[in-house]
C-alpha positions in Angstrom: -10.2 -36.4 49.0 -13.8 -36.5 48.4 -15.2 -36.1 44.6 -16.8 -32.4 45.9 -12.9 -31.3 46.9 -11.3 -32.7 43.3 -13.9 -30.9 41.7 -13.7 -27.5 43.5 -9.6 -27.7 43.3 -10.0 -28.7 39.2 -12.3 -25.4 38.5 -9.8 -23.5 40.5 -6.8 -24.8 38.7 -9.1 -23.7 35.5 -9.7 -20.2 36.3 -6.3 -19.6 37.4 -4.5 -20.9 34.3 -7.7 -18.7 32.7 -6.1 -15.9 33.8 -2.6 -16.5 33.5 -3.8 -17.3 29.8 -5.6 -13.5 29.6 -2.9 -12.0 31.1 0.2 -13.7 28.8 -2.3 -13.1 26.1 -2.5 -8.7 26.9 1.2 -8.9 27.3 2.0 -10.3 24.1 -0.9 -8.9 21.7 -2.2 -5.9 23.7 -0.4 -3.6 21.4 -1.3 -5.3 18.1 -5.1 -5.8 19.5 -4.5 -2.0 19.8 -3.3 -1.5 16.5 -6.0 -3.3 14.9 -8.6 -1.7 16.7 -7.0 1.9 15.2 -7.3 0.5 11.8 -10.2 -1.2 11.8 -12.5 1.1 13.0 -11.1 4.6 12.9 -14.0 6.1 14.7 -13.6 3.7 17.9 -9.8 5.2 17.3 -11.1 8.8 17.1 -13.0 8.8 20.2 -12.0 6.9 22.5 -8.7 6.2 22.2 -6.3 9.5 20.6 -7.3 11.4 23.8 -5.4 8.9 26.0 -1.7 9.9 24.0 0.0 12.6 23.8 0.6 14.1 20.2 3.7 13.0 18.5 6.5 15.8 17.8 6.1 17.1 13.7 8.6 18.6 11.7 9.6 18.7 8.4 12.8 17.6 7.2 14.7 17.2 4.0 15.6 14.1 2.1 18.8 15.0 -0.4 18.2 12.8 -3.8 21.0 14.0 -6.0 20.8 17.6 -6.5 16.8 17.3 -5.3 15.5 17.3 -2.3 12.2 16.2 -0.9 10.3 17.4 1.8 9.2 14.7 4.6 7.3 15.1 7.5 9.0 13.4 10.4 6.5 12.4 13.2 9.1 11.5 16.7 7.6 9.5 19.7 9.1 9.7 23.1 10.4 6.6 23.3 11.6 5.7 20.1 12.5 2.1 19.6 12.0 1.5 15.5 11.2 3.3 12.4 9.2 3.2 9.7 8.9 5.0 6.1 5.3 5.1 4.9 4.8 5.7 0.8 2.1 7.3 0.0 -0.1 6.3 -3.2 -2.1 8.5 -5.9 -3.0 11.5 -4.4 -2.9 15.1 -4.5 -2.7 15.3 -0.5 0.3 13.1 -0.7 1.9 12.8 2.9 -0.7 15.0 4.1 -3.6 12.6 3.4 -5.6 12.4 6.4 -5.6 8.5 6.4 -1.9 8.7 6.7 -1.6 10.8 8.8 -3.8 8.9 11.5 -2.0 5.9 10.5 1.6 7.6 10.9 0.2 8.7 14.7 -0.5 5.5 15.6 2.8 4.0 14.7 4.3 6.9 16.8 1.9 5.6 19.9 4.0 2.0 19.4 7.2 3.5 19.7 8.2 4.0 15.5 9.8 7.2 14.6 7.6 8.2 11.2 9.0 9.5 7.9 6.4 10.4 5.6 8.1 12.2 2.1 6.0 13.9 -0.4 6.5 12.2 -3.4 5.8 14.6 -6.4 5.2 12.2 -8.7 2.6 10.2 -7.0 1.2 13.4 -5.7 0.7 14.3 -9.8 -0.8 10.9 -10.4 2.7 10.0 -12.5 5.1 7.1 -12.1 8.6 7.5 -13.6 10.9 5.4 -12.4 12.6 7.9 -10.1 10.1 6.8 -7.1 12.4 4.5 -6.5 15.4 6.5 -5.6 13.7 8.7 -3.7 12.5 6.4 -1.6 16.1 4.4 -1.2 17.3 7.8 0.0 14.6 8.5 2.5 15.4 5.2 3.7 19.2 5.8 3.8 18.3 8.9 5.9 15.7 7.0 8.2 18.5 4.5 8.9 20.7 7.4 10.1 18.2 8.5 12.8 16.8 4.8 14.0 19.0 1.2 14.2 15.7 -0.4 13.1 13.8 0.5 9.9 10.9 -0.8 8.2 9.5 0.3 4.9 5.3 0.2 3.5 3.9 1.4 0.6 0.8 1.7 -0.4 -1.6 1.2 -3.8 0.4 2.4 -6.8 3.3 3.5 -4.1 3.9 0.2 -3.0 5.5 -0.9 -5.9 8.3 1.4 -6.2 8.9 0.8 -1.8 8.9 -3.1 -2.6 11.8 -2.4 -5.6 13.4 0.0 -3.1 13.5 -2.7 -0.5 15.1 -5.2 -2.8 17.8 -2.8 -3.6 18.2 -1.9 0.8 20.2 -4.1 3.6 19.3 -4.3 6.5 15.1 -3.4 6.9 13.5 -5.5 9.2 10.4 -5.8 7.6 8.5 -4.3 4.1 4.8 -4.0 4.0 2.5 -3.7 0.5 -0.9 -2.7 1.5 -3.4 -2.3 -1.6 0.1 -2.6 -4.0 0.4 -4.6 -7.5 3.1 -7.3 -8.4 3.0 -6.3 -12.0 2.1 -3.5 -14.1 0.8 -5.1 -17.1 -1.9 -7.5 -15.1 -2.9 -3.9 -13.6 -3.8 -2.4 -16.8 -5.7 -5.2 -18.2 -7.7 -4.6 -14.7 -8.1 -1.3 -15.2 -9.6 -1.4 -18.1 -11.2 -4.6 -18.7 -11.8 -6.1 -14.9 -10.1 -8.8 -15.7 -7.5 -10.4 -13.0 -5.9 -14.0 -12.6 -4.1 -16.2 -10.2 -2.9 -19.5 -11.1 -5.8 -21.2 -12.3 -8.2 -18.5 -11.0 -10.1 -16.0 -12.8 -12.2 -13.4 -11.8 -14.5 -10.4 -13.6 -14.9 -7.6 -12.3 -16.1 -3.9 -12.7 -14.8 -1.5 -14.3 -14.5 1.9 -12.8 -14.5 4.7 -15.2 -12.6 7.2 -13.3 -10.1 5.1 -13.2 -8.8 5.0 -17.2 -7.9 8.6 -16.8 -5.9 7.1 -13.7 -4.0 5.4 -16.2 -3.4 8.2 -18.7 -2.1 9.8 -15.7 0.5 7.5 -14.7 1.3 6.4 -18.5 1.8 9.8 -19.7 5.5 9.9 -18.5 6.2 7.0 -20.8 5.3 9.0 -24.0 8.1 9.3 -25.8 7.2 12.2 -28.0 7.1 15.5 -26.4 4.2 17.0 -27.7 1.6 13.9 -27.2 2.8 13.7 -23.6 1.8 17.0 -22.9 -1.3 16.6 -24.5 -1.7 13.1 -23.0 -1.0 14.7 -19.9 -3.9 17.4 -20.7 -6.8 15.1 -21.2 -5.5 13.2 -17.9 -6.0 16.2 -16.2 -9.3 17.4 -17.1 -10.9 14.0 -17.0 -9.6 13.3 -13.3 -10.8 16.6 -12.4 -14.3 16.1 -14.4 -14.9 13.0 -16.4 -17.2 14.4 -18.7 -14.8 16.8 -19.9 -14.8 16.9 -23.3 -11.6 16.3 -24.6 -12.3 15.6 -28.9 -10.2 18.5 -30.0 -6.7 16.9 -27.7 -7.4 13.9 -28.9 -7.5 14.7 -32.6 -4.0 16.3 -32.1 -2.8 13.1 -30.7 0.1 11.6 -32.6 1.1 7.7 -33.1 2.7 7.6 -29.8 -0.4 8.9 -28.1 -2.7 7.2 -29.9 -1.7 4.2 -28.6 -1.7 5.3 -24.9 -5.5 6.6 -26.3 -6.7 3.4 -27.7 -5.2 1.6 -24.3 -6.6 3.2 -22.2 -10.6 3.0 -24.0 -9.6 -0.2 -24.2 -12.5 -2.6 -23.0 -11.0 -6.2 -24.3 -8.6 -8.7 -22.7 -6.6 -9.5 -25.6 -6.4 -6.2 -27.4 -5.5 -4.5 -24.0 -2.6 -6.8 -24.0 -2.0 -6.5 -27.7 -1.7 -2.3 -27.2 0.6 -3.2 -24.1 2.7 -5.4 -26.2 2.7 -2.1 -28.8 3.8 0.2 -26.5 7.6 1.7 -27.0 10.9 -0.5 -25.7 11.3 2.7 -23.1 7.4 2.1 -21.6 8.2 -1.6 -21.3 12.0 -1.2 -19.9 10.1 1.0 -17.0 6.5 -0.8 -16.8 9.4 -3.9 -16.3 11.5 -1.8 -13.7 8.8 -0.5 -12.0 7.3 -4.0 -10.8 8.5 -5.4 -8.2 7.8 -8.9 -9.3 11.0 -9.4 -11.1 12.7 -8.7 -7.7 10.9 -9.3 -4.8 12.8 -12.9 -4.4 16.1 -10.8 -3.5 14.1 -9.5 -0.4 15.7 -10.4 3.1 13.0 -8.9 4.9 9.9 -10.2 6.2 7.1 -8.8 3.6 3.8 -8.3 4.8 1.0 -7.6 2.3 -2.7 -7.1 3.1 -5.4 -6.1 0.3 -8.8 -5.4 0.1 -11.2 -8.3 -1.9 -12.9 -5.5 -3.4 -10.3 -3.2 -4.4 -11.3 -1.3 -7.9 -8.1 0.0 -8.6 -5.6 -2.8 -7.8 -6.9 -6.2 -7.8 -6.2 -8.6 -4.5 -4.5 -11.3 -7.0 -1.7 -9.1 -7.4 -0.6 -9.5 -3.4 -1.2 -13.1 -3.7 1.0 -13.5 -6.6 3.7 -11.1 -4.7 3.5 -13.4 -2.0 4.3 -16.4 -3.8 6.9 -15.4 -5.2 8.4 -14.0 -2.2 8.3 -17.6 -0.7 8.2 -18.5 3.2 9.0 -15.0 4.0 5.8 -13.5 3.2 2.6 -13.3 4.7 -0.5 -12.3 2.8 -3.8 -11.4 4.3 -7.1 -10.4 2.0 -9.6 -8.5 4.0 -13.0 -9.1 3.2 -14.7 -5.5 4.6 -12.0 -3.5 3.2 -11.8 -1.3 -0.2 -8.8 0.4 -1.9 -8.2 2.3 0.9 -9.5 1.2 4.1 -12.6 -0.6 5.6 -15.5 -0.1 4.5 -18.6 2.3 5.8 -20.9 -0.5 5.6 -21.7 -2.6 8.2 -21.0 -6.6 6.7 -21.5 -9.6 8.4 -19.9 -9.7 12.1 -18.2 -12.8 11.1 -16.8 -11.2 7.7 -15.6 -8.4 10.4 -14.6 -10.5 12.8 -11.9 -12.8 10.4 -10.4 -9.6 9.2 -9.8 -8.0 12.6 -8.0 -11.4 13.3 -6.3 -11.1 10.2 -5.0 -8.0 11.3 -4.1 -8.6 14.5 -1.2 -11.5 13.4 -0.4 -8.6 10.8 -0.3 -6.1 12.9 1.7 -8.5 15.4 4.4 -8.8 12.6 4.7 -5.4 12.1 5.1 -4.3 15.9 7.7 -7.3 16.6 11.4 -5.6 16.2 14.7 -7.2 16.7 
């Protein structure tokens, strides 16, 4: 065989194992390259490709927690093969919030039946505690319509879906996106910027609007009934207009309220966890209970976590140390181009772009892969 042939036969034999390599490669990432693309760049998604799927069936159902009941929107595919419950965050719009809802869409275009509840208490800017039951029943009534059920929660409701999850059998895989390991190391970011992870430290800056966040989701911890409701007043009209003057509430404030007060104007490391320290044996019980930290080692599913590097309500250390102490089971991914609550409008390096759409791809890879 002459040197001309070997070389002609050698190219061939590398294009063809090319495309056996391209065509292995659509099979078994197509959908998560998909996936990514929907979350990565919601306006490729918009236009080019929602008008190639049909629009998932919608109807609202109801969740029984005790003698309450919550409202859910259930989102059915044609072919169903899994299901996921998606937990909404801070937010008046709750289930309804349009990012949700494109993301609950595009989990129906992969095959997931979609619950998506209406948590009140998020929706109000409160957590309580009771998150986490209402989310264990949604999940007990998700499990009596699909085989295979997943659970994610995101920002300040991915802590009570992670606690939920500990406390479930049989999910086959729990996702955090934008969620907190603990409490405490929250509040010190909230108000001071200040975050940690093993020997790591990091400054960063503190958004305003977010203290009245905190009022918000501290007021149900207030043990006296009359500085909770004020509490709860000055929340209010500082989310809804931060230079609300709120002096004369203030003033009325008693001891328990005060301290909530001083926590939240807080703008020092050590007193913020001195006033955290202060706080009543109730707060702490449920600041304790309502981090999934203490717990997350009793997870037998796969937990995914992804979190934006410059998140100003939740910092990205609190993933990392959720994943660590998860263990082997965990994967963590922090995406460079993404805020709080999605990717950013600005256009960043391609290759800052480019690592996090690969990031998301082995993410979104996890999340797509059912028993």
């Amino acid at each position: 065989m002459t040197a001309a042939r070997r070389g002609h036969r050698a190219m061939l034999v590398i294009v063809v194992v090319g495309l056996v390599s391209g065509v292995v490669a659509v099979v078994r990432f197509g959908s998560a390259a998909l996936f990514t693309l929907a979350l990565a760049f919601p306006v490729f998604d918009e236009r080019w490709m929602v008008p190639w799927y049909a629009m998932p069936t919608i109807e609202e159902v109801p969740v029984s927690v005790g003698a309450t009941t919550l409202r859910a929107d259930l989102y059915r595919p044609r072919f169903p093969r899994a299901a996921v419950l998606l937990v909404h965050g801070l937010s008046p719009a709750a289930n309804r919030h349009p990012q949700l809802v494109r993301l609950a869409r595009v989990f129906t275009r992969h095959g997931f039946t979609v619950m998506v509840p209406r948590f009140e208490g998020l929706a109000m800017f409160r957590l309580s505690g009771g998150e986490i039951d209402e989310i264990k029943a949604a999940l007990a009534e998700l499990r009596r319509r699909s085989p295979v059920v997943a659970v994610a929660g995101f920002s300040f409701g991915a802590g009570p879906a992670v606690v939920a999850a500990a406390e479930t059998e049989g999910l086959t895989w729990v996702g955090s996106f934008g969620g907190y390991a603990d409490l405490r190391n929250v509040i010190v970011y909230l108000t001071t910027g200040v975050h940690t992870f093993q020997h790591h430290r990091y400054a960063g800056r503190v958004e305003e609007y977010n203290r009245w966040k905190l009022a918000a989701l501290l007021t149900p911890f207030v043990q006296d009934e009359h500085d909770r409701e004020r509490l709860g007043r000055i929340a209010s009209r500082r989310l809804a207009n931060p230079s609300s003057d709120v002096g004369t509430l203030v003033a009325e404030l008693g001891p328990n309220g005060r301290v909530i007060m001083d926590l939240v104007e807080s703008r020092q490391e050590d007193l913020t966890r001195e006033l955290v320290d202060r706080l009543s044996p109730v707060a702490l019980a449920e600041l304790a209970r309502l981090s999934p930290i203490a717990v997350v080692a009793r997870l037998r599913a796969r937990l995914l976590l992804a979190h934006g590097a410059d998140d100003d309500s939740i910092p990205f250390t609190e993933s990392l140390r959720l994943a660590d102490a998860a263990g082997s089971r965990a994967r963590v991914v922090v995406l460079q181009t993404f805020h709080h609550t999605g990717p950013a409008h600005v256009w960043t390096s391609l290759y800052r772009r480019a690592a996090d759409a690969a990031a998301l791809l082995r993410l979104a890879d996890e999340m797509l892969r059912t028993p």
